[in-house]
N, C-alpha and C positions, 0 to 999 in steps of 0.2 A: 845542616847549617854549618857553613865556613866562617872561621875566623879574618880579617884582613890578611893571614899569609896564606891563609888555603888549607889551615887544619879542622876537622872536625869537630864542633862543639857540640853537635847531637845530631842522633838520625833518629827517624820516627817513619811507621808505616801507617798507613789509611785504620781507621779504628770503629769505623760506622760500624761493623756489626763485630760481637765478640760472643763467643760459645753459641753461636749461631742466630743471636737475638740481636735488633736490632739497638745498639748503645748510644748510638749519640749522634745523631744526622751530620752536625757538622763537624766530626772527629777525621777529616781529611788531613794528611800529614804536614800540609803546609801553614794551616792554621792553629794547629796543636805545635808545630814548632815556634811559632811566632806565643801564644800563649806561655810556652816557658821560656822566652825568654825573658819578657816580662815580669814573669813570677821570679827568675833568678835574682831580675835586677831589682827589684823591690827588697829580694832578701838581701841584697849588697854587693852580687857577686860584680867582680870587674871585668862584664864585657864591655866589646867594641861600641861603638854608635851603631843603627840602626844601617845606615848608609856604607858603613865598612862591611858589614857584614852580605854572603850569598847565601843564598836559598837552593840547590840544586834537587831537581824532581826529573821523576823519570816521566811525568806526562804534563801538557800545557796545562798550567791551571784554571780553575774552574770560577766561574764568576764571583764563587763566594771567598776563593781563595787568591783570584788576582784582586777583588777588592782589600783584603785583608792584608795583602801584601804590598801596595802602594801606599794603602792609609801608617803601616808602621814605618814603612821606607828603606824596606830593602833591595838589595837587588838581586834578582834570577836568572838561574839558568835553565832550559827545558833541555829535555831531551825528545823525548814523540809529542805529536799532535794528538790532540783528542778531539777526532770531527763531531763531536756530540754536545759537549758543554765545553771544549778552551779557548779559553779568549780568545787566541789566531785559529778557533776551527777550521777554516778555509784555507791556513798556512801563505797567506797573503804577508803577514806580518805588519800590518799596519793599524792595527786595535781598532780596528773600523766597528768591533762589536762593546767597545767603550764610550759613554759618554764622552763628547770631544774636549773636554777639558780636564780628563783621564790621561789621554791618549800620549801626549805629548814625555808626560811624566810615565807611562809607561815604556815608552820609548826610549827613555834613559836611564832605565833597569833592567829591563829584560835582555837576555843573549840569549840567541839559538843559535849553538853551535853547527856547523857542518859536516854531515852526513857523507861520506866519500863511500864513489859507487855507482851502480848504474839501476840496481835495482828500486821498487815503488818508495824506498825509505830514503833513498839519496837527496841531498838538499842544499842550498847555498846557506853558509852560515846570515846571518840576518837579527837584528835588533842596536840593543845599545855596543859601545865598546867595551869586550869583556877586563875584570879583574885581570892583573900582568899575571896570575900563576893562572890563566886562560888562554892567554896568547899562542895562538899557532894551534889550539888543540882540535881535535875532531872526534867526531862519535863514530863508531865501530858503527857495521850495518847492521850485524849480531846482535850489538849491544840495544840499537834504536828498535830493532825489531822484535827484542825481548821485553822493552818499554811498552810497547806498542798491543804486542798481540797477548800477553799477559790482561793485558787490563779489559780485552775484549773477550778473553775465552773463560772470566770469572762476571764480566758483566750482567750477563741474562741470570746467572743463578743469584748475583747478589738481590737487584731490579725483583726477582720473582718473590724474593724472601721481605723485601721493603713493601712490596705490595699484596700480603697474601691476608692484610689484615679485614675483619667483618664487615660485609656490607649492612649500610644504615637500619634496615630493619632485621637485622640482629641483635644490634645495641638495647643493653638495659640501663636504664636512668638511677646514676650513683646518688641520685640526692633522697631515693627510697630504703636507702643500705641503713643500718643501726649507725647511732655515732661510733661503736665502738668495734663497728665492722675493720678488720685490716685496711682495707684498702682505703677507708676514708678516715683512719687514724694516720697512712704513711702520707696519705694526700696534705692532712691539714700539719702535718710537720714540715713538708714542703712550702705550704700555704697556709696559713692562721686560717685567712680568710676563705679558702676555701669552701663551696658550696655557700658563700654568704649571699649572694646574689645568682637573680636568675631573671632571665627575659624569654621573649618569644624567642626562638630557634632562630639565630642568625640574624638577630636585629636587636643589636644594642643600642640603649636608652640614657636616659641622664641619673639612673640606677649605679651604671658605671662608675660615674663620674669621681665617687668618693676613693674606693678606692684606685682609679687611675690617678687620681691628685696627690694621693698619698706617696704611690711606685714614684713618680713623676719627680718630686721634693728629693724624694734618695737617691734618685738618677743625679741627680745636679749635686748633691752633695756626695757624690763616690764620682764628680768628674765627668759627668755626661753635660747634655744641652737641656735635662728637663723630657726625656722621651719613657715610653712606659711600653710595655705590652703585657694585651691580655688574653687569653686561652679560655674559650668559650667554647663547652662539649655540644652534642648535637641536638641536645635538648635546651639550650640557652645556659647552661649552672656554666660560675666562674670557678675554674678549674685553678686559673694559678696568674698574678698577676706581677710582673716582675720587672726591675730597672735595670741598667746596665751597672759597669763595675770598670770604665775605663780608668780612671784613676791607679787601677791594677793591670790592664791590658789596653791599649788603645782600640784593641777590636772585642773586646767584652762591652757590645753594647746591647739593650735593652731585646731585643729579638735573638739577638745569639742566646742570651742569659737562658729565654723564656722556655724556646725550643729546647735547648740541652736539657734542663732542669726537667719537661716532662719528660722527653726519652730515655733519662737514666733512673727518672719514677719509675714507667711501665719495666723497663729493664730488672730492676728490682725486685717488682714484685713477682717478676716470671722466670728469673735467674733461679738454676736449680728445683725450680719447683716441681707438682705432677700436675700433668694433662690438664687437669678438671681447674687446677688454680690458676695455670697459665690461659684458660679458656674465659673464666671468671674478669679476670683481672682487663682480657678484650672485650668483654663486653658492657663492663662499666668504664673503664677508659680507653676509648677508643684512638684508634691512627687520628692527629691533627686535622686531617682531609673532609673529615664529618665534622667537622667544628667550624671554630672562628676565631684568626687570630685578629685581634684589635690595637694597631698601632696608634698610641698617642700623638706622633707627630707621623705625615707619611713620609713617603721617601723623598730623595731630591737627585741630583746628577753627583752628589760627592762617593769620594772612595769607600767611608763606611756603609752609605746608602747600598750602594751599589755589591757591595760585601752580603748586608741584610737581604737584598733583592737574591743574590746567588743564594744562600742557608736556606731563603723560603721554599726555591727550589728543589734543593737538596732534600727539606723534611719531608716536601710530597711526594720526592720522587717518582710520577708516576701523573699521570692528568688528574684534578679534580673533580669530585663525580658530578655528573652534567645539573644534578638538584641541589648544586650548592658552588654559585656562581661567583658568590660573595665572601668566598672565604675569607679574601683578605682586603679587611676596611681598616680603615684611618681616620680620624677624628679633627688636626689642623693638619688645611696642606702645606705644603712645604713648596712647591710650584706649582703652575698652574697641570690642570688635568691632561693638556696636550702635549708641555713637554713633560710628563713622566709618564705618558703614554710611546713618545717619540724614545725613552732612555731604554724601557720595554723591549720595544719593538726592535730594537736593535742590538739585543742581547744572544749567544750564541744559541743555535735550534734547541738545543732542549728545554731551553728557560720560552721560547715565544713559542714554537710548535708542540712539543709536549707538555709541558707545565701549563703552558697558556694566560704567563703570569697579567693579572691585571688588577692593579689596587685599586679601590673604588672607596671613598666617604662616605662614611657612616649617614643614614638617610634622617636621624634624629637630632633634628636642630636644638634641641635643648644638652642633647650632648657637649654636642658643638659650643653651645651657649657658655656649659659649665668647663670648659676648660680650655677657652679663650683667653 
């Protein structure tokens, strides 16, 4: 992160997984920079505006991170393409994989520099016009190819270690555990409410609805719109129900919050531990993928939307499993079902062909009813 002359106010690397466990789905470096800034400026420090400030990364960002990065309003620099989830995956440069009311305002932040060269990494420079301590510069081939085939030749070992977690009939049901069991004492420190509610498997009810009303009231009082989300394990129990915190981040919203807050649970409780705790620990809180997450409001074509759409991505990492189609429901929509079907579908390959993201409304009209 550049100051308006071009000096460094902080560097940050990718942080999803730490001592080999998986920590925080969405700990990408470009969103972890944009969260402290935030946090500086709250403490008083005197940075730039948002808009003076660059973001410089060594790979296209990622739909959860180019939403994160329009919604604060910075502006970026890349350096490689990521043919798999960056927003120019096809290196067209025209945000064709953003909602088109993105697009325009990405276009007037983003620089890809030029590539000089003949070989596959060569490129015309292409985007907005850069910062004046950017003018005239170019990227080494060396430099793009090290961007490049770094993040491919750790890929497959990351990917295998995000998806190595239990299939569904391994999972044991934590709401059989003692109260005073670990895991459902760190759970309800996390969550009061915790294990307070439970429905059939992947089919939330107007049961919900208390505490979504509750999350929902603190979202709008810590600076959101009134959005909530909820983590529902594979047995229906409500794991952890949580608002955003924009008033401290403009991209701490109610789905970043929810996600983080479990993976740094499980993280927790299997950091340092042995075998048998860290096995323990999977099989009464399982990977999100066996679950359900339950957005208060669904998504819409705006940049934090579109932010929340990429993390969802990220947590699953991997397709979800074909018996659980519905992972991820929403309660009011926010557009209608075709254009957030249309903003979907035109998200870079790993958000529409591997993820296979598609939010679907909760099928319980009294849901609906109770927090209308």
């Amino acid at each position: 992160m550049l100051d308006q002359h071009g000096y460094v106010l902080k560097a940050l690397q990718n942080n999803v997984v730490c001592e080999g466990l998986v920590f925080d789905p969405t700990a990408h470096g470009e969103r972890q920079l944009i969260d402290w800034y935030f946090a500086e400026r709250a403490r008083g420090a005197a940075l730039p505006p948002p808009e003076e400030i660059t973001v410089v990364t060594s790979l296209d960002p990622c739909a959860m991170c180019t939403g994160a990065l329009i919604a604060a309003g910075f502006n970026v620099v890349v350096a490689a393409i990521d043919p798999r989830a960056g927003i120019n995956f096809d290196a067209r440069f025209d945000f064709a994989s953003l909602p088109p009311a993105l697009r325009e305002r990405a276009a007037a932040r983003f620089f890809y520099p030029a590539v000089l060269g003949s070989s596959v990494f060569a490129r015309d420079s292409a985007g907005a016009a850069p910062k004046s301590f950017f003018i005239g510069k170019t990227i080494a081939e060396a430099t793009q190819a090290l961007c490049s085939l770094a993040f491919e030749a750790t890929n497959e070992k990351v990917l295998a270690l995000l998806n190595a977690d239990l299939p569904r009939s391994a999972l044991l049901d934590p709401a059989t555990l003692a109260p005073n069991h670990p895991i459902v004492r760190k759970l309800k420190v996390l969550y009061p409410d915790a294990l307070a509610y439970r429905c059939a498997p992947h089919q939330p009810d107007a049961g919900l609805a208390p505490f979504m009303r509750a999350a929902m009231a603190q979202d709008l009082a810590q600076g959101g719109q009134g959005d909530a989300v909820a983590l529902l394990d594979a047995f229906g129990n409500l794991l952890l129900c949580a608002p955003g915190r924009q008033s401290q981040s403009v991209i701490c919203t109610a789905f970043m919050e929810c996600t983080r807050r479990y993976a740094q649970l499980r993280f927790k409780l299997m950091q340092g531990a042995i075998d048998a705790t860290r096995e323990e620990a999977c099989r009464y809180l399982a990977h999100p993928r066996q679950g359900t997450f339950v957005f208060a409001r669904g998504p819409d074509a705006s940049a934090a939307s579109f932010m929340n759409l990429g993390a969802y991505g990220s947590t699953m990492e991997g397709p979800v499993p074909a018996d659980n189609p519905r992972q991820f429901q929403y309660v009011l929509p926010s557009v209608s079902e075709a254009d957030l079907a249309q903003v979907c579908d035109g998200m870079p390959p790993f958000y529409r062909e591997t993820i296979k993201i598609r939010p679907v409304q909760v099928s319980d009209q009294a849901l609906v009813a109770a927090l209308s």
